[in-house]
C-alpha positions in Angstrom: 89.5 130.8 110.0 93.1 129.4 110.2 93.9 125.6 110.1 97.5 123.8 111.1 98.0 120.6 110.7 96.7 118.3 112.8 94.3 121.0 114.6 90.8 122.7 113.5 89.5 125.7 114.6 85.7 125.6 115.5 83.1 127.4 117.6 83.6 128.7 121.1 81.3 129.3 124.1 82.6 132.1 126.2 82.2 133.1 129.7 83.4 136.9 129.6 83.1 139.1 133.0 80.3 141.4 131.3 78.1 138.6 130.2 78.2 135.2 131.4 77.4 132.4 129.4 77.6 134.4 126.1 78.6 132.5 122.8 81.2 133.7 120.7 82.1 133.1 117.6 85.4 132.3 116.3 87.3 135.3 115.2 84.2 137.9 116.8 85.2 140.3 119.0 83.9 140.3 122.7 83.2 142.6 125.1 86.5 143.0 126.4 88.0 144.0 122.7 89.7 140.3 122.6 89.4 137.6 119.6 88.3 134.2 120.6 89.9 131.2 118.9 89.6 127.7 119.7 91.6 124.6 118.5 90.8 121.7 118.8 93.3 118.5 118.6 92.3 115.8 115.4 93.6 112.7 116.8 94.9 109.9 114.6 93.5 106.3 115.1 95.8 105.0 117.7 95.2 108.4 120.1 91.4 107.5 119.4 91.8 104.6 120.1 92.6 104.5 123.7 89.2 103.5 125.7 87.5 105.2 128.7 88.2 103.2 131.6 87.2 103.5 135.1 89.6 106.1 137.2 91.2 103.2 139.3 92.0 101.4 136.7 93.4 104.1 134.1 95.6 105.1 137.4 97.1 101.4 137.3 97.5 101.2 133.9 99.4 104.7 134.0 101.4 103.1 136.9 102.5 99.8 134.7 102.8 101.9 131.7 105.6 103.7 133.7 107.8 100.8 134.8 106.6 98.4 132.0 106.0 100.0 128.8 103.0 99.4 127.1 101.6 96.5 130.1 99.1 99.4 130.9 98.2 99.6 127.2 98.0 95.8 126.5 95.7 95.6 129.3 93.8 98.6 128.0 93.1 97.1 125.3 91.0 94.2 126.8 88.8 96.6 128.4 87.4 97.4 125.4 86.6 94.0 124.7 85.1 94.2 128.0 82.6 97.4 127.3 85.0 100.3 127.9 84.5 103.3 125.2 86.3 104.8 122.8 86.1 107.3 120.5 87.0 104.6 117.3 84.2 101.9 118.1 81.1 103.6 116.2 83.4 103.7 113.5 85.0 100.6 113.8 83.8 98.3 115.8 85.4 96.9 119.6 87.8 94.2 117.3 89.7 96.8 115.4 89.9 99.1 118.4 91.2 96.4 120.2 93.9 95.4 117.9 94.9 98.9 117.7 95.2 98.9 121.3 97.8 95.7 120.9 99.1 97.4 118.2 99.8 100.3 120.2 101.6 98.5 123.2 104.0 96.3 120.8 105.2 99.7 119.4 105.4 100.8 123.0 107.2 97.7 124.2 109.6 97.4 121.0 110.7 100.8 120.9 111.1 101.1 124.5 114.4 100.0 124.1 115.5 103.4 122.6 113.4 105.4 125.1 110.7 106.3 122.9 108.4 103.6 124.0 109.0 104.4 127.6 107.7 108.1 127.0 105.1 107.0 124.5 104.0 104.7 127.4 103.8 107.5 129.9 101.8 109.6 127.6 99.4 107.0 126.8 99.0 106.1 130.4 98.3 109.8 131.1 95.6 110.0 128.7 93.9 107.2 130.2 93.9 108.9 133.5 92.7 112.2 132.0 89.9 110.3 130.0 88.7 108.6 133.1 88.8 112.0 135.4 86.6 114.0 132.1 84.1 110.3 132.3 83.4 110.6 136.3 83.0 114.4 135.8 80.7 114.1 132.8 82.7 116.4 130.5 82.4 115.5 126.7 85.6 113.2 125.5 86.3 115.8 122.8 86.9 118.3 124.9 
């Protein structure tokens, strides 16, 4: 099994043409003759972090995140207070994901100066929307 940095490789379910629905195993073979590898993304504790929020609102925070950087994430951060999930509150309660959510939109907002911020802020605002379309379609958050 290979590892980078950053990424894990794990178990795959496969849908080939021949048999749909069958599992593979990382680094079997399947029917077609092919390899099947899957990595997944280890995110750190701010990317964690970021809470589930209902669609409409991940789309405005997306929206201020793009002509204020890191607005959308500040108020981001009070919807966990408010009962939005994240990945980080099991392991560390709804304060400390909340203050990594501030956290998050003071770097946002102090290096936005340099342009960094700005495109952090985008980013972040894009995962929001993306964690809210996988929520409303029922498809697990680590996916």
């Amino acid at each position: 099994m290979a590892e980078k940095e950053g990424a894990t490789t794990e178990r795959v379910h496969m849908k080939s043409g021949d048999h749909v629905g069958a599992k593979a195993v990382v680094g079997g073979h399947t029917a077609g003759g092919g390899v099947v590898v899957e990595v997944r993304e280890k995110k750190g504790p701010l990317r964690a972090a970021i809470p589930t929020m209902p669609f409409p609102l991940a789309v405005i925070c997306l929206f201020l995140n793009t002509f204020i950087p890191g607005l959308g994430t500040f108020i981001s951060a009070f919807t966990v207070l408010c009962g939005a999930h994240s990945e980080l509150v099991a392991q560390r309660g709804v304060c400390c994901v909340f203050w990594l959510n501030v956290a998050a939109a003071l770097i946002q907002i102090l290096t936005a100066v340099i342009m960094v911020g700005w495109i952090m802020s985008i980013f972040w605002g894009m995962d929001m929307v993306i964690l809210a379309m996988c929520r409303d379609q029922g498809i697990p958050q680590d996916v």
